[in-house]
NUTOR-670230 format. One line per field, with one value per residue (C-alpha): x, y, z; residue in one letter. Coordinates in nm, 2 decimals, decimal comma, padded with zeros to 4 digits. Layout:
! NUTOR-670230
X = X ...
Y = Y ...
Z = Z ...
type = a ...
***
This chain:
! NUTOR-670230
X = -03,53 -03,55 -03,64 -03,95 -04,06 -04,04 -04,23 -04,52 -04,51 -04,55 -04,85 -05,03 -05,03 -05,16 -05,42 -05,52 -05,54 -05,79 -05,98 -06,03 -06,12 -06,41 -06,51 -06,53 -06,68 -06,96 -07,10 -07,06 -07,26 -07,51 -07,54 -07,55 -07,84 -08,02 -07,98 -08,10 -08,47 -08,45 -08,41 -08,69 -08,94 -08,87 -08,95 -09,27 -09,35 -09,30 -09,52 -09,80 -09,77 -09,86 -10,16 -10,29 -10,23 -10,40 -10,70 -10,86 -11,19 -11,05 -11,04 -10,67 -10,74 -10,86 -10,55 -10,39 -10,47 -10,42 -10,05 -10,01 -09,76 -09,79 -09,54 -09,59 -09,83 -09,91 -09,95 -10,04 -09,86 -09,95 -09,75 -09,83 -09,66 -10,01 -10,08 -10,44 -10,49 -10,35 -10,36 -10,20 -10,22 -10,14 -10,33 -09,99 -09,80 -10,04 -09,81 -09,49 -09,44 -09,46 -09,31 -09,32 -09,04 -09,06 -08,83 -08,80 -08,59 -08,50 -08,44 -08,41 -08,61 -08,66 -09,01 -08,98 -08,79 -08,84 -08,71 -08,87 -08,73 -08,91 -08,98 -09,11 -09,18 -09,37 -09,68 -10,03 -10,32 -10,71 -10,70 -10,41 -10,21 -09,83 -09,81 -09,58 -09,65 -09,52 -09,42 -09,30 -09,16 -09,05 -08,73 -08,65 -08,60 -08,33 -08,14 -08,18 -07,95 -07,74 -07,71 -07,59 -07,35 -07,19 -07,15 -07,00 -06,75 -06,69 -06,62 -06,44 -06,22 -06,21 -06,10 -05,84 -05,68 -05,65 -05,51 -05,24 -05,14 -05,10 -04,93 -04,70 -04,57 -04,51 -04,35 -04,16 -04,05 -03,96 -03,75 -03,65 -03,48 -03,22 -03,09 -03,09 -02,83 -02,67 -02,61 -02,53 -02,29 -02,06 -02,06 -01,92 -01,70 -01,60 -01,53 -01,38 -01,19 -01,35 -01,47 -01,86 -02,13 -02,47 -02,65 -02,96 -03,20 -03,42 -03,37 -03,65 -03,43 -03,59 -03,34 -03,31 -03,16 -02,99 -02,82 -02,74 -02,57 -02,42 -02,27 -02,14 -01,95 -01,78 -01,69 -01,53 -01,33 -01,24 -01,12 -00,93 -00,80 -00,67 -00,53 -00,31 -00,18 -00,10 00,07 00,24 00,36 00,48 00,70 00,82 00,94 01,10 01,23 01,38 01,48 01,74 01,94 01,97 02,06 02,38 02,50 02,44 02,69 02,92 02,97 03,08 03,31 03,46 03,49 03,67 03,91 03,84 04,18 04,35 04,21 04,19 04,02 03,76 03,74 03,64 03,38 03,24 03,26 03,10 02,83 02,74 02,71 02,48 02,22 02,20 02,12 01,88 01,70 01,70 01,48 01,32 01,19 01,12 00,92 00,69 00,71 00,59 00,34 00,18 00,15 -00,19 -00,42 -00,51 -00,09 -00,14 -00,50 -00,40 -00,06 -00,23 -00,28 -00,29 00,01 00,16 00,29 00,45 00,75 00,76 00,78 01,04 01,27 01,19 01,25 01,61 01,70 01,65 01,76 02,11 02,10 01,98 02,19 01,87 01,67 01,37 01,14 00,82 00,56 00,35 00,27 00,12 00,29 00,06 -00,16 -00,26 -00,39 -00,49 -00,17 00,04 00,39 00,63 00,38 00,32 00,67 00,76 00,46 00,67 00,99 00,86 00,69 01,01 01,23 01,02 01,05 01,42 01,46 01,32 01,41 01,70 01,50 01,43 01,10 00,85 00,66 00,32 00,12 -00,27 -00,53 -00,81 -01,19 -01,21 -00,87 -00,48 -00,35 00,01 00,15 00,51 00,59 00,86 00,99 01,10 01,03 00,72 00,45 00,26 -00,11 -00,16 00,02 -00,09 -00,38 -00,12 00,14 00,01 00,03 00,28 00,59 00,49 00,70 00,69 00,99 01,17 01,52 01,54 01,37 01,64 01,89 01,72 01,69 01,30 01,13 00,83 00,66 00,70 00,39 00,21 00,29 00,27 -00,14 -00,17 -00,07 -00,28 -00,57 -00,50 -00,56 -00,89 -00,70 -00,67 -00,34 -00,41 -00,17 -00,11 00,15 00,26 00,48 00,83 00,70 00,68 00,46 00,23 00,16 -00,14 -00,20 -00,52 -00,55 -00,88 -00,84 -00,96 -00,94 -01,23 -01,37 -01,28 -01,64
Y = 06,23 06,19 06,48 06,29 06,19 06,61 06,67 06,38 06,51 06,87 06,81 06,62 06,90 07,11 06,81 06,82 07,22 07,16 06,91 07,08 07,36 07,22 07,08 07,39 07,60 07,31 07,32 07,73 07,74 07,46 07,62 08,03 07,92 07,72 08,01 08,24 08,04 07,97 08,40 08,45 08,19 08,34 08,71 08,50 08,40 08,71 08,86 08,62 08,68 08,99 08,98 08,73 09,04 09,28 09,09 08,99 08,99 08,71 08,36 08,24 07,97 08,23 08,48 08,10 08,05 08,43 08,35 08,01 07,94 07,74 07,41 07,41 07,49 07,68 07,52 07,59 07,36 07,32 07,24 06,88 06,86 06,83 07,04 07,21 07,40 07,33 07,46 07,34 07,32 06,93 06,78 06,52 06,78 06,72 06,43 06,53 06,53 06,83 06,92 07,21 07,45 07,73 07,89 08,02 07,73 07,71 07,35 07,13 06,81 06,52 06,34 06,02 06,11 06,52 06,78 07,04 07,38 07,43 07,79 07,81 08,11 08,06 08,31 08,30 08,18 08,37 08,06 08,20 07,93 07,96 07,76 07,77 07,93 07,71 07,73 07,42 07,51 07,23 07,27 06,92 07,17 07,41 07,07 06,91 07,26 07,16 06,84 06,91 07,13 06,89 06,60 06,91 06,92 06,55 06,55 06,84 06,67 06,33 06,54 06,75 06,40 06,28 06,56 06,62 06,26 06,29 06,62 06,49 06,19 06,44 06,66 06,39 06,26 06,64 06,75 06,46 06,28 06,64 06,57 06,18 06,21 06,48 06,23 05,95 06,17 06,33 05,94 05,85 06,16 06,05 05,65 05,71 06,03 06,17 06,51 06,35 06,63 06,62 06,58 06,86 06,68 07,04 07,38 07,48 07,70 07,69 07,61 07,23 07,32 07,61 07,38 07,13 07,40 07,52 07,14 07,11 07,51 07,41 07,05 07,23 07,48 07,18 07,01 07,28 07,30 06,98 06,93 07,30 07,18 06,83 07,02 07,29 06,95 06,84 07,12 07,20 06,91 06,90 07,24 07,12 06,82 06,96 07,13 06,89 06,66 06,87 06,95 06,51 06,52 06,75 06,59 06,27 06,43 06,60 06,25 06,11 06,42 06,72 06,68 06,58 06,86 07,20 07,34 07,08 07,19 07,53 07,46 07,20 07,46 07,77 07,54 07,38 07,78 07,87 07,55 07,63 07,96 07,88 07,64 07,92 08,14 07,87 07,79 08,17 08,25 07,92 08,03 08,39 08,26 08,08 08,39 08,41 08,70 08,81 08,83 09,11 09,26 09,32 09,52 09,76 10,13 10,47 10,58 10,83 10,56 10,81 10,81 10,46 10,39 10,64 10,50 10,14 10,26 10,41 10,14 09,87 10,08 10,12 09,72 09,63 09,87 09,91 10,25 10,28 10,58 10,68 10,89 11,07 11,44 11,38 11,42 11,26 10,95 10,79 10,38 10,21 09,89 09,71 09,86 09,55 09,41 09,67 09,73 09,35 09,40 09,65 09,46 09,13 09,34 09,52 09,25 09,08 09,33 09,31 08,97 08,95 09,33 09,49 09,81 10,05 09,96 10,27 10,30 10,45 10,58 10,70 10,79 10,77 10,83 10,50 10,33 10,38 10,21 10,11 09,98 09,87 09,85 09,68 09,64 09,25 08,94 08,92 08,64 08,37 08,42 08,04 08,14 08,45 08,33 08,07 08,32 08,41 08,02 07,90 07,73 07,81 07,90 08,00 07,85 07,67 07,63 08,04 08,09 07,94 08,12 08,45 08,28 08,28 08,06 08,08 08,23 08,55 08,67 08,43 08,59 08,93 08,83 08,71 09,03 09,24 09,06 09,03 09,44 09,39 09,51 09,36 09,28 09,21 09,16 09,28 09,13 09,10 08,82 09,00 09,35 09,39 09,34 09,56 09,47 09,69 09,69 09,85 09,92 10,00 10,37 10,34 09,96 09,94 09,67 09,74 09,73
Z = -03,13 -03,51 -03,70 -03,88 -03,55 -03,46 -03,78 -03,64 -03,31 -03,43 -03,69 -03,45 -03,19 -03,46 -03,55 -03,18 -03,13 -03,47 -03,34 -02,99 -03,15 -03,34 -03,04 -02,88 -03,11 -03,18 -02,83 -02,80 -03,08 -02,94 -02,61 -02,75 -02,96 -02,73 -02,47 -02,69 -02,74 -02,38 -02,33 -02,61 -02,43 -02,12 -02,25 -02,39 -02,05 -01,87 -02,10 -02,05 -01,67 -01,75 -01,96 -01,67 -01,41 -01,64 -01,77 -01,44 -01,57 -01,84 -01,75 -01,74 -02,01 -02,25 -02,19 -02,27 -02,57 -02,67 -02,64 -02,75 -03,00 -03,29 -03,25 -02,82 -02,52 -02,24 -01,87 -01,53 -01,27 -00,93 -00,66 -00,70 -01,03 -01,20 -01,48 -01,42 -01,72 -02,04 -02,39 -02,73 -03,14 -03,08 -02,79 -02,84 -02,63 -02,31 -02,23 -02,21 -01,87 -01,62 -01,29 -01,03 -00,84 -00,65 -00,86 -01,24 -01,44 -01,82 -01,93 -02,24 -02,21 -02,43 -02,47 -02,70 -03,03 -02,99 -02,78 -02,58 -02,41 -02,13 -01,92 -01,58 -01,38 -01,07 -00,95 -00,74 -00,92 -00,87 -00,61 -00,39 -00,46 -00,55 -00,93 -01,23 -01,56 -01,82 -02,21 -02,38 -02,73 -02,94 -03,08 -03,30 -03,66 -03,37 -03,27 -03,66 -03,77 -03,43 -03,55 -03,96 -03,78 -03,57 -03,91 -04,08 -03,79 -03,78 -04,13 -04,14 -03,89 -04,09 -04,38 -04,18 -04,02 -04,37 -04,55 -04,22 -04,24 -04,63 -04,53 -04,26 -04,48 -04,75 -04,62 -04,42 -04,77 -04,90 -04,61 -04,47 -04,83 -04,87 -04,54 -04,61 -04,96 -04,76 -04,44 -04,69 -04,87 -04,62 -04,46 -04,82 -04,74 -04,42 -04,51 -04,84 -04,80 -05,16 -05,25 -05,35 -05,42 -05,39 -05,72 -05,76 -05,96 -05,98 -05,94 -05,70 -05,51 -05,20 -04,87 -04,90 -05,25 -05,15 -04,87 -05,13 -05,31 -05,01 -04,96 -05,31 -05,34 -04,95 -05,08 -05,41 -05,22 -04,98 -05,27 -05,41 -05,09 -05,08 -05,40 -05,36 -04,99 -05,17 -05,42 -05,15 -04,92 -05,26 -05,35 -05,03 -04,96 -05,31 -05,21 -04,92 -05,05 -05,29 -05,12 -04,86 -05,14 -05,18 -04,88 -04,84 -05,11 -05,03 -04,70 -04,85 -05,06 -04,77 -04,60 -04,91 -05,07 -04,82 -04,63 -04,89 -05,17 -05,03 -05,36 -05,27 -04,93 -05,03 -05,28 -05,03 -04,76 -04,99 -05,15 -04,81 -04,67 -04,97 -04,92 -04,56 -04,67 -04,92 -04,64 -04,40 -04,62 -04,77 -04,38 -04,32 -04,54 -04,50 -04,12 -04,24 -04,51 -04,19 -04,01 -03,84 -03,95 -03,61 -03,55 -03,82 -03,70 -03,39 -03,50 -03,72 -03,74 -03,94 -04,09 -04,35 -04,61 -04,84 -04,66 -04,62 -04,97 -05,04 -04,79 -04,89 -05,22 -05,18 -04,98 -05,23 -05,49 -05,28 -05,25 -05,60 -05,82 -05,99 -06,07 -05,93 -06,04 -05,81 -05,91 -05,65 -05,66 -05,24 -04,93 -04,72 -04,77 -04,49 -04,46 -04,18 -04,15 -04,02 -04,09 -04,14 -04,39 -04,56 -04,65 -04,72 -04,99 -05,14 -05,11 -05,25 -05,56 -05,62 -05,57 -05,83 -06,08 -06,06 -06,09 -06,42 -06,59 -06,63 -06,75 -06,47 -06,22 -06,18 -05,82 -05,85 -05,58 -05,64 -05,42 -05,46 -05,23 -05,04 -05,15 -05,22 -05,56 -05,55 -05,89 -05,94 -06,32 -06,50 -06,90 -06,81 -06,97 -06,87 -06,80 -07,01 -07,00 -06,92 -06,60 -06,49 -06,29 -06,07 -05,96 -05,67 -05,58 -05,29 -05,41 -05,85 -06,06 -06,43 -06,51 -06,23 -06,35 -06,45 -06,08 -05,92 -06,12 -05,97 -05,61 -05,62 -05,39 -05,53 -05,20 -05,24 -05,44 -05,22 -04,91 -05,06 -05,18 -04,83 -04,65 -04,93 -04,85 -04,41 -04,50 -04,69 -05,01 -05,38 -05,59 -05,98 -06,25 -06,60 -06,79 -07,17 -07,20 -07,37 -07,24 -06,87 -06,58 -06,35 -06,01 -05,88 -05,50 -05,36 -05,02 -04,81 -04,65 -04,26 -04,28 -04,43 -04,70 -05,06 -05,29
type = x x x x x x x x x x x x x x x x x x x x x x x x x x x x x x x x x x x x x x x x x x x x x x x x x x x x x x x x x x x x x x x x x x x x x x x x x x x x x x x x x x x x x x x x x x x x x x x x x x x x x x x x x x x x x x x x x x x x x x x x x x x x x x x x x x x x x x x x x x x x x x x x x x x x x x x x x x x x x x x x x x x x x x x x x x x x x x x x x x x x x x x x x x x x x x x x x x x x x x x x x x x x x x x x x x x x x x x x x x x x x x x x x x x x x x x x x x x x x x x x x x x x x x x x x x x x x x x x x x x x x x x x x x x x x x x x x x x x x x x x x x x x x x x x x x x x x x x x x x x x x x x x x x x x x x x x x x x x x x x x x x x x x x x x x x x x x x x x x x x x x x x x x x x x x x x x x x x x x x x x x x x x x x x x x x x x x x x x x x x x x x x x x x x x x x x x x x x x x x x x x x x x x x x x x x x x x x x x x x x x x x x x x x x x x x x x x x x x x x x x x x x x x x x x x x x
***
């Protein structure tokens, strides 16, 4: 079922619980008031009874007219319908026509163009004989106010179903044409294979305009999305590419000169070894960047990391020749990790640092109330502002021909980010291009989220 056909359905429920409950409330009303001059007519009556009882040496036509009301009479029926004494203001009330029953009854009558509420309680006349005491009140100005009450309910109504169908076919309109550009959009989406928003002609912000907005911030991460795995297929395969290209070469040099030149054998042989090599952790580390999180969630837990950074740190010092200075006045700091990753955030920001300075790198650890800071500084060449805010990119490079001179990748601060964030942490940069570069790391204590 369409969802303006819902929205009908819905406000002509409501329509109908309205309209029912005029209805109902209409003839409560009618039948409480005419009740009520029914119960005041019947007190009337009893009354009058007993004036008749007490006044026995009064004729029962004179106690009558002591209790006659103004706009209806007083009558004795017998038991052959007949009416044998009656008295009225308006002799025009003799006619309206009488009947007899053995017991008390309250009823509305209508006699030409009024109506009458009639009381009848039967008792024994000076006679002996069983009759009914009748008043007849009439009560045309009661049923006029009954009547103006029910046109104010039927217009009422009329109003109501007007301003609901107005209603329904605006809000129909209001909700329905969102969802409508929406639909048409993501069908553009779907048949054209384009990143289309949807254009917010106001700002009401209420939730169609909020899901607009919604629609247009997913479509530009989508986009962004697309255009950094374009770019990541892209250099990837131009990563792979080259040095596929070489060992292509090589091995057609081999087939030409190899058994013939033995130098060229060699520099076939070392330069085939060294692609393969480069492929192999080229392939590794696009293997590791696609590492699921919950591979890394599920791996985690506390440990003392001070000790883990000094032993990371003397090892790479061993293997880089390089100094490496670390600053921490704590034995114990304890975060909530996963070990591996931790220290391969530690080895990709070292082995950064060395790459590009051959100053010594400083390790520096702080803690601090709900997180652990780890900053690895170096006195290198530094990085351009224009690309500071793209190095944490897969597969970029500030200057590709110098990163392959150092053997970069360009992965590794993209896997590094990665892990930082699998661990709820941070990782900023401060660089001065001809002065160095800090790497901060912050870390969550307990696994918790950072603020």
């Amino acid at each position: 079922m369409r969802l303006r056909t819902h929205i009908q359905i819905s406000m002509a429920v409501v329509l109908m619980v309205l309209i029912m409950s005029n209805i109902s409330i209409y003839f409560i009303f009618k039948n409480s008031v005419i009740t009520s001059e029914m119960n005041r007519l019947t007190y009337k009556t009893v009354n009058t009874l007993k004036e008749l009882n007490t006044h026995s040496n009064l004729s029962m036509e004179q106690v009558l007219q002591a209790y006659l009301i103004s706009n209806g009479m007083i009558r004795v029926v017998n038991s052959s319908h007949d009416p044998i004494i009656q008295v009225s203001t308006n002799n025009d009330y003799f006619n309206i026509p009488s009947k007899y029953d053995d017991d008390q009854f309250e009823e509305v009558v209508q006699y030409k163009d009024s109506m009458y509420v009639v009381v009848s309680i039967p008792t024994i006349n000076e006679n002996g004989a069983i009759v009914n005491l009748q008043i007849v009140e009439n009560v045309n100005a009661l049923f006029g106010n009954i009547n103006e009450l029910k046109w104010v309910f039927l217009y009422t109504t009329l109003i109501v179903i007007i301003i609901f169908s107005l209603t329904s076919r605006f809000l129909g309109r209001m909700i329905l044409f969102p969802i409508k550009r929406l639909t048409q959009t993501m069908n553009l989406i779907e048949k054209d294979g384009s990143f289309e928003k949807i254009l917010i002609t106001n700002d009401t912000k209420d939730e169609l305009s909020e899901m607009a907005m919604t629609f247009n911030r997913m479509i530009t991460r989508l986009q962004k999305s697309y255009i950094k795995q374009e770019q990541f297929v892209s250099d990837a395969s131009h990563e792979l590419k080259t040095p596929l290209t070489v060992i292509d070469s090589y091995v057609k040099i081999l087939k030409s000169w190899g058994k013939e030149r033995p130098d060229i054998l060699e520099e076939a042989i070392a330069t085939i070894g060294a692609e393969s090599s480069r492929m192999k952790y080229l392939t590794e580390q696009l293997l590791l960047l696609a590492k699921s999180e919950e591979c890394i969630e599920n791996e985690k837990s506390k440990v003392n990391i001070v000790p883990i950074v000094e032993k990371t740190i003397r090892r790479l010092q061993q293997a880089f020749k390089h100094e490496i200075y670390l600053k921490n006045n704590q034995r114990e700091i304890h975060l909530y990790i996963h070990e591996p990753s931790f220290v391969q955030v530690l080895v990709i920001l070292l082995d950064n640092a060395k790459k590009y300075s051959d100053d010594d790198i400083k390790v520096e650890l702080k803690e601090r109330e709900e997180s652990v800071c780890i900053m690895v500084m170096d006195k290198g060449i530094g990085i351009p502002f224009e690309a500071q805010a793209h190095v944490f990119d897969r597969l970029y490079r500030v200057d590709k021909t110098r990163s392959r001179k150092t053997g970069g990748s360009g992965l590794g601060l993209s896997i590094g980010k990665r892990i930082v964030e699998q661990h709820k942490g941070h990782i900023t940069l401060e660089s001065v291009e001809g002065c160095g570069s800090t790497f901060t790391v912050e870390f969550p204590k307990n696994g918790g989220v950072l603020r």
